[in-house]
C-alpha positions in Angstrom: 7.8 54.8 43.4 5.3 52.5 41.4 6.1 54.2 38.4 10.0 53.8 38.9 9.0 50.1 39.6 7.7 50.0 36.2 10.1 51.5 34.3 12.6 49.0 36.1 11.2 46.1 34.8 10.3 47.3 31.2 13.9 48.4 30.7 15.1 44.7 31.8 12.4 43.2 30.0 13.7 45.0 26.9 17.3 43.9 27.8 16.8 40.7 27.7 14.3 40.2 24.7 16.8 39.7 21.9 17.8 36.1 24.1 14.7 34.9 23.5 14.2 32.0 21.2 11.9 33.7 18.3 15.2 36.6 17.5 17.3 34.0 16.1 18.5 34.7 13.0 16.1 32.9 9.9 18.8 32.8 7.6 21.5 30.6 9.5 18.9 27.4 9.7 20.2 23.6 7.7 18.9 24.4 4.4 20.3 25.1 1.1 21.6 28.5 0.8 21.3 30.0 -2.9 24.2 29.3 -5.3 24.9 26.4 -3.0 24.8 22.7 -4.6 22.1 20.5 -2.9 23.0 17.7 -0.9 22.9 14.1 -2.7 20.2 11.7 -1.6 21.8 8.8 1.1 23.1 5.5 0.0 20.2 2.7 -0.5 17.4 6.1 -1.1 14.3 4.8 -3.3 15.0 7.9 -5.7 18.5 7.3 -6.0 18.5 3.8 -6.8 15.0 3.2 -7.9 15.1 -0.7 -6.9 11.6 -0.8 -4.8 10.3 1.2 -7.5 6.5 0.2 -8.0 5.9 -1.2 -11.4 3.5 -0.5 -13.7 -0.3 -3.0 -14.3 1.4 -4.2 -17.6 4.8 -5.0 -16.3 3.1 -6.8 -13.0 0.9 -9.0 -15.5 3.8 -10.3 -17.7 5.6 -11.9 -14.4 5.2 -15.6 -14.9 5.4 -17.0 -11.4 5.2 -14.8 -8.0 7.7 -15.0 -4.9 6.1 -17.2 -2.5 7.3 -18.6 0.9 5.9 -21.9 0.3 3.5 -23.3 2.9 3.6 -19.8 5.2 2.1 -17.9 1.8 -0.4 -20.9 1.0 -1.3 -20.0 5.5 -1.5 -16.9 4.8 -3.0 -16.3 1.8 -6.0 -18.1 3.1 -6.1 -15.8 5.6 -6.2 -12.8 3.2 -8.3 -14.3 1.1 -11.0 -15.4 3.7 -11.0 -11.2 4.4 -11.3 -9.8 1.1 -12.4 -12.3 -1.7 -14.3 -15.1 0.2 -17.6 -12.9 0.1 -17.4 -13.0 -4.0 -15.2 -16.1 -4.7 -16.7 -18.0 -2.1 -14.7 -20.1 -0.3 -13.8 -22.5 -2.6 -13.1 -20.2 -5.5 -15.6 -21.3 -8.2 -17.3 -17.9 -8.0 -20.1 -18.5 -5.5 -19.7 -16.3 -2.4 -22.6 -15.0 -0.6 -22.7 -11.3 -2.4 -24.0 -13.4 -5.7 -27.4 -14.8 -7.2 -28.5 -17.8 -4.7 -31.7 -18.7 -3.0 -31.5 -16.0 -0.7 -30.9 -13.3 -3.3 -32.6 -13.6 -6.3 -31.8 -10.2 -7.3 -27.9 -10.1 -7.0 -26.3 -8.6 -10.8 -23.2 -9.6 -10.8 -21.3 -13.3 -10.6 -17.4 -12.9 -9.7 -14.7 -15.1 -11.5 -14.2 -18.8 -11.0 -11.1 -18.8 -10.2 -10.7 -22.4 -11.0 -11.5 -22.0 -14.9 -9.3 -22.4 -17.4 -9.1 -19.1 -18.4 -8.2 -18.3 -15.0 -5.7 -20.8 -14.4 -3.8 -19.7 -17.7 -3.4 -16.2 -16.5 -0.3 -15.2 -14.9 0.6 -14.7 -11.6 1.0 -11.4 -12.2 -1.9 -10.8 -13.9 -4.0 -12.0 -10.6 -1.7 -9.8 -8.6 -2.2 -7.1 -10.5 -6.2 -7.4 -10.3 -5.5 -7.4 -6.8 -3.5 -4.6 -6.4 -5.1 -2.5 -8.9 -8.7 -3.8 -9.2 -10.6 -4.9 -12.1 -11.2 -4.1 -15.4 -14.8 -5.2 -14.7 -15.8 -4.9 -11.1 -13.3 -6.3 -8.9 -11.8 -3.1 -6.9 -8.6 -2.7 -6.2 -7.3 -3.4 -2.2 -4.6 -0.9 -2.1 -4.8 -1.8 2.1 -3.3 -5.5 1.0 0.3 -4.6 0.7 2.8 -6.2 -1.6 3.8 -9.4 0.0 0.2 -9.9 1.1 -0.9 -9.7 -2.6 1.4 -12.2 -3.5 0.5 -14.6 -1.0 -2.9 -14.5 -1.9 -1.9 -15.6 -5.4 -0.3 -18.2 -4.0 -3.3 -19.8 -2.1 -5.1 -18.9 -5.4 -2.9 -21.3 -7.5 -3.0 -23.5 -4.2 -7.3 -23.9 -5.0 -6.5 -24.2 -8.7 -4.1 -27.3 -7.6 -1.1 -26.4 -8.9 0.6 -25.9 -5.9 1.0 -28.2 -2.9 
């Protein structure tokens, strides 16, 4: 009787196996099938109309003047820069942050940019931007966690300490 029991539920086991989900069929699945054409990328896709296409260190550098939103990028730009370039900038921007050569340490190697030099203040916005985003050519390294619009607003408040914004 056991064995009859058994053989029972093996045979309606084995019925009812090809419902399960791993027999469907592999080939009939959403994907290109060969010698079919592939689908065209959406309307508004990055690759199709390459508009938020990143550019390049050289392109960024030869951009005059930066978007800004005015008082709300000068807000918070200081913000951003009080995170990432306060420690070597200081806060003022003349290059004396507390990671430099000061009374507590003698031994610092290194003094960061005043960024209220000429030199500086002739550079374009996009030149500080793209120190920013891609680091320096020196020491400075690059913040790839400060996204675009942050970047900018930091060059803003940057310009703002230089006083040629208000």
């Amino acid at each position: 009787m056991k064995n009859k029991i058994i053989l029972f539920l093996l045979l309606s086991l084995s019925l009812n196996a090809h419902a399960l989900p791993w027999s469907t069929d592999m080939w009939e699945h959403p994907s290109i099938k060969p010698y079919e054409e592939a689908r065209d990328y959406p309307e508004n896709n990055v690759r199709k109309g390459q508009k938020n296409r990143e550019l390049t260190r050289e392109e960024y550098e030869e951009i005059q003047t930066g978007p800004n939103d005015g008082k709300a990028s000068i807000v918070k730009g200081k913000e951003l820069y009080q995170t990432y370039c306060y420690a070597c900038h200081g806060m003022d921007g003349d290059g004396y942050g507390p990671v430099i050569k000061n009374d507590l340490r003698k031994n610092a190697y290194f003094y960061p940019v005043n960024l209220k030099q000429a030199q500086t203040q002739k550079r374009t916005d996009g030149y500080i931007y793209a120190y920013i985003r891609y680091g320096g050519k020196v020491m400075m390294p690059a913040y790839g966690r400060i996204n675009e619009k942050e970047a900018w607003d930091i060059v803003y408040y940057v310009r703002y300490l230089q006083g040629k914004v208000k």
